[in-house]
C-alpha positions in Angstrom: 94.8 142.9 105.1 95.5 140.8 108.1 97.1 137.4 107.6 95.0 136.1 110.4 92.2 135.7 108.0 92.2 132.3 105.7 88.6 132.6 103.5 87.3 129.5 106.0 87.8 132.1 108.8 86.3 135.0 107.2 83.1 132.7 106.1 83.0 131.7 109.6 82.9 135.3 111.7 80.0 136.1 109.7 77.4 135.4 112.1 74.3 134.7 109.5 74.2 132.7 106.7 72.9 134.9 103.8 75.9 137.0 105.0 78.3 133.9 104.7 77.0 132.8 101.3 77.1 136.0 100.2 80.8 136.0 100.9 81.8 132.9 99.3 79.4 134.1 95.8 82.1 137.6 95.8 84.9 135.4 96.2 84.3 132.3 93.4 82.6 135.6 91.2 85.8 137.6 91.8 88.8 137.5 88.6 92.1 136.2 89.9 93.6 139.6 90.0 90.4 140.6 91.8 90.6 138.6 95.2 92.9 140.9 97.1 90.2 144.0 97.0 87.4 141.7 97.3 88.8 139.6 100.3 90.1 143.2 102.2 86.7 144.5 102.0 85.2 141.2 103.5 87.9 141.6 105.8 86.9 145.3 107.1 83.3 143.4 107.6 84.1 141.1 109.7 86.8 143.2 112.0 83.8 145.8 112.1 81.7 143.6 113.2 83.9 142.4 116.0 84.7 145.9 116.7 80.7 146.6 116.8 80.5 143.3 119.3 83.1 144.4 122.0 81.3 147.5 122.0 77.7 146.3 122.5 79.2 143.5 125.1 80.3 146.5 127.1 77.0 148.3 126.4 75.0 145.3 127.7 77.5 145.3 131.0 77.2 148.9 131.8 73.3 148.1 131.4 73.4 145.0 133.6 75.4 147.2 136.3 73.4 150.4 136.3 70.5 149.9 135.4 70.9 152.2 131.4 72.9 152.8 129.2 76.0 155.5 129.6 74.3 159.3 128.6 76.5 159.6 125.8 74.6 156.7 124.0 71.5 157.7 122.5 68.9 155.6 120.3 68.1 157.0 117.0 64.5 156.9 115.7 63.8 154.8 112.5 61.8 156.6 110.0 60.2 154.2 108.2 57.0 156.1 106.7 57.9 156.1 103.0 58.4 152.1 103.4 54.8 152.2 105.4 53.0 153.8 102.9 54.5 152.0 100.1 53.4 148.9 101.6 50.0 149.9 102.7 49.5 151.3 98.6 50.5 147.2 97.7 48.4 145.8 100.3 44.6 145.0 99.6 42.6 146.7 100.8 41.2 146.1 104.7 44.3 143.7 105.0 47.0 146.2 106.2 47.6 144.8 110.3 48.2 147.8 112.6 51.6 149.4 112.2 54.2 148.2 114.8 56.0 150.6 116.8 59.9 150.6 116.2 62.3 151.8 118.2 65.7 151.4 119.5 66.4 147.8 120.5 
């Protein structure tokens, strides 16, 4: 685990705040001999996440400059049909609004 991190820090790089209270609940939850594993795996969140940013930030460049993305990136589809029909079983009937497409954002 780095020493760069304090638990402030760690709290802070997490950009939303479910994630961030989330975060603080593992750590006041963990058992004294506990923290280490808890706070390394908090850790590896946050420097994946910064790792994911660099990466997207030279994504969106290459986009701004060319016009796409580089060939070697390529967007996944979402299946999300078992999550459809489950919800349109729950809905009332004549209530369901028309699915919306997803895609690759």
């Amino acid at each position: 685990m780095s020493s760069r991190w304090t638990i402030d820090a760690l709290r802070g790089a997490l950009p939303h705040p479910e994630a961030q209270r989330s975060f603080i609940r593992d750590v006041n939850r963990a058992p004294v001999d506990e923290l280490p594993a808890v706070l390394g795996r908090w850790v590896a969140v946050v420097e994946q996440q910064e790792a994911d940013r660099v990466r997207l930030e030279g994504l969106r460049t290459h986009y701004l400059a060319h016009g796409e993305l580089p060939s070697e990136v390529e967007a996944g589809s979402v299946d999300i049909t078992g999550e459809l029909l489950r919800w349109l079983d729950q809905a009332p009937l004549g209530t369901q609004p028309a699915p919306r497409a997803r895609g690759a954002a």
